[in-house]
C-alpha positions in Angstrom: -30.7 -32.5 -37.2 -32.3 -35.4 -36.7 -36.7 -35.8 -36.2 -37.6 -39.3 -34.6 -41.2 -39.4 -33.3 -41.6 -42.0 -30.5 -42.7 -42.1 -27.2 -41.8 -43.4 -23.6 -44.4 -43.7 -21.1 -44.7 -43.9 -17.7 -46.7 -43.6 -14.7 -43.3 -42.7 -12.1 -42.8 -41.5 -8.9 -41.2 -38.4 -8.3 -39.4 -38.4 -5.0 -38.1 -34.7 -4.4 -36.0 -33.3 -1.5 -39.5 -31.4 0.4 -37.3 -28.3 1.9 -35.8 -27.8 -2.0 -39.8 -26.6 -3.0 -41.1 -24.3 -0.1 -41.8 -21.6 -2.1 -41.5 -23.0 -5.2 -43.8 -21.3 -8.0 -44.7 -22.0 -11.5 -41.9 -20.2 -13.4 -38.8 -22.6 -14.7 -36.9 -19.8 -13.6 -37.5 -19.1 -10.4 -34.7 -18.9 -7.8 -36.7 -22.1 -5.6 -36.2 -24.2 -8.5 -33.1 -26.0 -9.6 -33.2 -26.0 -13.2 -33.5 -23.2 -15.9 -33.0 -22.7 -19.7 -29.7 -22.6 -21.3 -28.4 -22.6 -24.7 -28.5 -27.1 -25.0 -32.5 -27.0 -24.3 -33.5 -23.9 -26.0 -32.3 -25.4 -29.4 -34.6 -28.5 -29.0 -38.4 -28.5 -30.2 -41.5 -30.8 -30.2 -44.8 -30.6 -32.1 -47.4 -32.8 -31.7 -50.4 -33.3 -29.2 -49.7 -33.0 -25.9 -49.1 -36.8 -25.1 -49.0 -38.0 -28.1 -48.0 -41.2 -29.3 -45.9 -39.4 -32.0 -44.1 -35.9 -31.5 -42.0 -34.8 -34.1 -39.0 -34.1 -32.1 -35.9 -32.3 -33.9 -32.7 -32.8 -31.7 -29.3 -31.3 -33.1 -26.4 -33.2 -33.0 -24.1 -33.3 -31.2 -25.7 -31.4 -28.1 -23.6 -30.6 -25.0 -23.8 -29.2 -22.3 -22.2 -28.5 -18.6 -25.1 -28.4 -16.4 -29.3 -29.8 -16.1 -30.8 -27.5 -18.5 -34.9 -27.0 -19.2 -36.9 -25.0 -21.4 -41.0 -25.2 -21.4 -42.2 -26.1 -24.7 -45.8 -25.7 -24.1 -46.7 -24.1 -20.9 -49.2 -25.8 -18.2 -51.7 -24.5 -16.1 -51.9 -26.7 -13.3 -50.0 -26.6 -9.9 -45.7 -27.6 -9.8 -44.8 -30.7 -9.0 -43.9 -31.4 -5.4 -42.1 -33.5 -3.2 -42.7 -37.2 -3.7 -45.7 -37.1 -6.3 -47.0 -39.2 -8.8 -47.1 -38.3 -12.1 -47.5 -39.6 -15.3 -45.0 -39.0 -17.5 -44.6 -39.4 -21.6 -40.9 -39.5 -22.6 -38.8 -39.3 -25.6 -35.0 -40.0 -24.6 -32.4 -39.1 -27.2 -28.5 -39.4 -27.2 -27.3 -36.1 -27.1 -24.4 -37.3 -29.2 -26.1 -39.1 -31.8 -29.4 -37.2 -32.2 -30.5 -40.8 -32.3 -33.5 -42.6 -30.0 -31.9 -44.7 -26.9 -34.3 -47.1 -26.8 -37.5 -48.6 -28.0 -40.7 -47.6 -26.2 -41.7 -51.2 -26.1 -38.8 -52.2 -23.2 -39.2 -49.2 -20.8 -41.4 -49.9 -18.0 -42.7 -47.6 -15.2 -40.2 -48.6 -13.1 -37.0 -48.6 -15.5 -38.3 -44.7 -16.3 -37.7 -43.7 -12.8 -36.7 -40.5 -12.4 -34.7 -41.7 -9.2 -32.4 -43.2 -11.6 -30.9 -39.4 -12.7 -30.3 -36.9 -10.1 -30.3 -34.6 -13.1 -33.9 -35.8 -14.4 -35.2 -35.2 -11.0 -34.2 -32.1 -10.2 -35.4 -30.7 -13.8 -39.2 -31.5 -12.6 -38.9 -29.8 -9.6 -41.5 -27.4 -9.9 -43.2 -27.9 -13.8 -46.5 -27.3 -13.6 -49.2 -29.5 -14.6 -49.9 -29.7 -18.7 -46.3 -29.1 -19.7 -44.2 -29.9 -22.0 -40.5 -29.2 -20.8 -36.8 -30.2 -23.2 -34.4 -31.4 -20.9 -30.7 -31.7 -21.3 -28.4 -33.7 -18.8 -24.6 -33.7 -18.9 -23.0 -37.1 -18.6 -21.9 -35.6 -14.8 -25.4 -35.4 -13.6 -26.8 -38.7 -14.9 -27.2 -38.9 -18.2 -25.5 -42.4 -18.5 -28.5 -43.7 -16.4 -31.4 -43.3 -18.7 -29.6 -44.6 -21.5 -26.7 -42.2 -23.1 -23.2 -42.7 -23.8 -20.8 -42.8 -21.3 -19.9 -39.1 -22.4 -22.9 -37.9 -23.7 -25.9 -35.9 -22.8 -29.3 -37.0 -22.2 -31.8 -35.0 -24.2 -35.7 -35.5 -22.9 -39.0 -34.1 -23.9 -41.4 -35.1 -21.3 -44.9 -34.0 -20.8 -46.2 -34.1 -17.3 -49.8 -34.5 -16.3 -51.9 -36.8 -14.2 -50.2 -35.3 -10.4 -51.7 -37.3 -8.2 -52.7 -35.9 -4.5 -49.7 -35.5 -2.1 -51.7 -36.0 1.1 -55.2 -36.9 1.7 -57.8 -33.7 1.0 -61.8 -34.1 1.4 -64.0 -33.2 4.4 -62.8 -34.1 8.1 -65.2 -37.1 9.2 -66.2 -38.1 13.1 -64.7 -41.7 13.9 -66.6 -44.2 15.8 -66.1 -44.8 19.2 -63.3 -47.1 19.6 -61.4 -45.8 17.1 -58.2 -43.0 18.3 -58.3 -39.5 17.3 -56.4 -38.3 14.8 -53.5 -35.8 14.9 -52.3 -34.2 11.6 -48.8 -32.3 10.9 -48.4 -29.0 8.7 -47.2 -31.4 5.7 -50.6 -34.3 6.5 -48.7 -37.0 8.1 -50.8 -38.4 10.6 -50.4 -39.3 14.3 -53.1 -41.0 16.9 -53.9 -40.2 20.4 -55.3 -43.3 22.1 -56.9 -42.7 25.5 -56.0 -45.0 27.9 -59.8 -46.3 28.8 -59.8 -47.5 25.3 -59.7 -51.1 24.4 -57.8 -52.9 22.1 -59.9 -53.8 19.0 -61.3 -57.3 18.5 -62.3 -57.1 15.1 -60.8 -55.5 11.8 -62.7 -52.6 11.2 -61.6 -49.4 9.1 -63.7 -45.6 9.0 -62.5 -42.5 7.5 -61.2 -39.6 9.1 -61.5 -37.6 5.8 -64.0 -38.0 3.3 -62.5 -37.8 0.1 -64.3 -36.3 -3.0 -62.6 -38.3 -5.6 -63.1 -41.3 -8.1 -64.6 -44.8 -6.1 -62.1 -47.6 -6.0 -62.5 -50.8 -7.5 -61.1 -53.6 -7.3 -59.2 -53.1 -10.8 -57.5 -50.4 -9.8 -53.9 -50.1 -8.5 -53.9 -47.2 -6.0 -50.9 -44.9 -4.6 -51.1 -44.3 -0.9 -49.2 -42.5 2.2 -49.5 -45.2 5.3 -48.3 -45.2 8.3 -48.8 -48.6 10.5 -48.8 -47.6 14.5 -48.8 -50.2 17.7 -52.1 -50.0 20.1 -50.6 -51.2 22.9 -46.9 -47.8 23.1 -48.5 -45.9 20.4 -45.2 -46.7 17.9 -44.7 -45.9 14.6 -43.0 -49.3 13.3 -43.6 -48.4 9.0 -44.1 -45.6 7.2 -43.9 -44.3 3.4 -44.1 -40.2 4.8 -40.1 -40.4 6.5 -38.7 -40.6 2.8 -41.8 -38.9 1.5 -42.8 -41.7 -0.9 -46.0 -43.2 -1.4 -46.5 -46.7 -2.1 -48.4 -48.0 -4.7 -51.2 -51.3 -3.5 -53.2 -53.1 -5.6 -56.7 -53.9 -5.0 -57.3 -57.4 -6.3 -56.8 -59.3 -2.6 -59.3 -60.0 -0.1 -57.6 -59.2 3.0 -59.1 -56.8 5.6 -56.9 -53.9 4.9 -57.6 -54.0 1.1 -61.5 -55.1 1.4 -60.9 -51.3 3.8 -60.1 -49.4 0.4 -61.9 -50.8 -1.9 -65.2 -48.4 -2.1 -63.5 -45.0 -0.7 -63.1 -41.9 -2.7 -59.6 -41.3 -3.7 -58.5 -38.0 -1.1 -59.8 -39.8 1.8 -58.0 -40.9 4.8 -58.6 -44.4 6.2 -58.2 -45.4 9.8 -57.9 -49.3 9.8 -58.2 -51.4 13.4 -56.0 -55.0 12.8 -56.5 -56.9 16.2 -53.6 -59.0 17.3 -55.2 -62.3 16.2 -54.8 -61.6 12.8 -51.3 -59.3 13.0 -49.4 -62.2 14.8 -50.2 -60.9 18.0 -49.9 -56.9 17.9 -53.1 -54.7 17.7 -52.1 -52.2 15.1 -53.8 -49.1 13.7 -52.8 -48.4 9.7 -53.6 -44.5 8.7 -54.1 -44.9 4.7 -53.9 -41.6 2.5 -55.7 -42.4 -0.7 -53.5 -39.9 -3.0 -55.1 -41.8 -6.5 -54.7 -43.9 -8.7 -51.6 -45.2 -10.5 -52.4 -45.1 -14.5 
């Protein structure tokens, strides 16, 4: 038995398949989710404050197991994750052979914690709700090589989640100006436009929202994690877009080009509708539709 108390953190995307979560409710063990307790998790513990720099974690040794096991340490409140959400997550990795730490806090970044890196990590936060505190336990089969372990060991996690960010834009709908196209929404938020055909092409960069968001007011300082889909005036064509493989982008607000001087100032839940004229988009009026989902911590 072996206690090591140190931490991994991470602000990550969480990229989940959307069909795998229709339905999906709080429970760990519910037959929408892909992941439930088992013998390997159950045995591991963690006390501490949630998100705490120091958890005393005890992790026997040697743990195995044959399939993605996880068990809710301390049970959240908030809603499950879903499909391609942010969320912040503090991680304590272990070798399931060893007991022993895989590496130092110090030389994970938020992009090296990926959870796209382990098929097994991903589908063991399908569904945890908000304020949790979940043990994890990844056979070598399903990933466990890729956040650290032993060729043919498990991967042994404590993770609490918190900080979901917004999957689509929420607030109040808003009139656009004239000029601008209307706005058509699918059953998931992903925008469309209807332009009519009287309408001109804009001149000018200019941006309005088509939700009001009810959030926190961007700065400049802050790095925020948007949907966006870029569209042509001209054959209404969607030529980029982060909602295909349901994953937000992350743009930060330190430039002073139209589309960012656009988002600096809005709420966070608000949807942007941004005019780019073809003199400044080398020669193709384009309309970007921004989703303002929050802000990457």
């Amino acid at each position: 038995m072996r206690r090591t108390p140190s931490l991994i953190s991470a602000a990550v995307l969480v990229a989940l398949a959307a069909a795998t979560l229709t339905g999906c409710a709080a429970s760990g063990n519910d037959s929408n989710c892909l992941v439930s307790s088992g013998p390997a998790s159950d045995s591991v513990s963690a006390t501490g404050d949630f998100g705490a720099a120091a958890l005393d974690v005890k992790v026997p040794s040697p743990l195995t197991a044959t399939t993605t096991e996880r068990t809710t340490l301390i049970a959240g409140t908030g809603a499950p994750l879903q499909a391609g959400q942010y969320a912040k997550l503090d991680l304590h990795i272990y070798d399931g052979g060893t007991g022993k730490l895989i590496a130092a806090p110090s030389t994970w970044t938020s992009d090296s914690v990926s959870v796209l890196r382990s098929q097994g990590l991903t589908d063991a936060l399908r569904c945890v709700p908000e304020g949790s505190r979940v043990a994890i336990v990844i056979p070598a089969a399903e990933g466990a090589s890729t956040l650290g372990a032993a060729a043919d060991s498990t991967a042994i996690i404590v993770a609490d989640l918190s900080n979901y960010l917004l999957t689509r834009a929420r607030g109040t709908k808003a009139t656009l100006p004239a000029g601008f196209p209307a706005v058509t929404l699918a059953p998931n938020g992903q925008p469309g436009i209807v332009i009519p055909s009287d309408t001109p092409a804009p001149t000018t960069i200019e941006s309005a929202d088509s939700i009001a968001g009810h959030g926190a007011v961007l700065t400049s300082k802050d790095t925020v994690v948007v949907h966006y889909s870029t569209i042509t005036w001209n054959t209404p064509t969607v030529t980029s877009t982060s909602w295909n493989q349901n994953a937000p982008v992350t743009i930060g607000l330190t430039g002073t080009d139209g589309l960012t001087k656009a988002i600096v100032g809005q709420r966070i839940g608000s949807q942007v509708v941004v005019l780019v004229p073809a003199a400044d988009n080398s020669g193709t009026s384009v309309v970007f539709i921004i989703d303002l989902l929050g802000v990457k911590s």
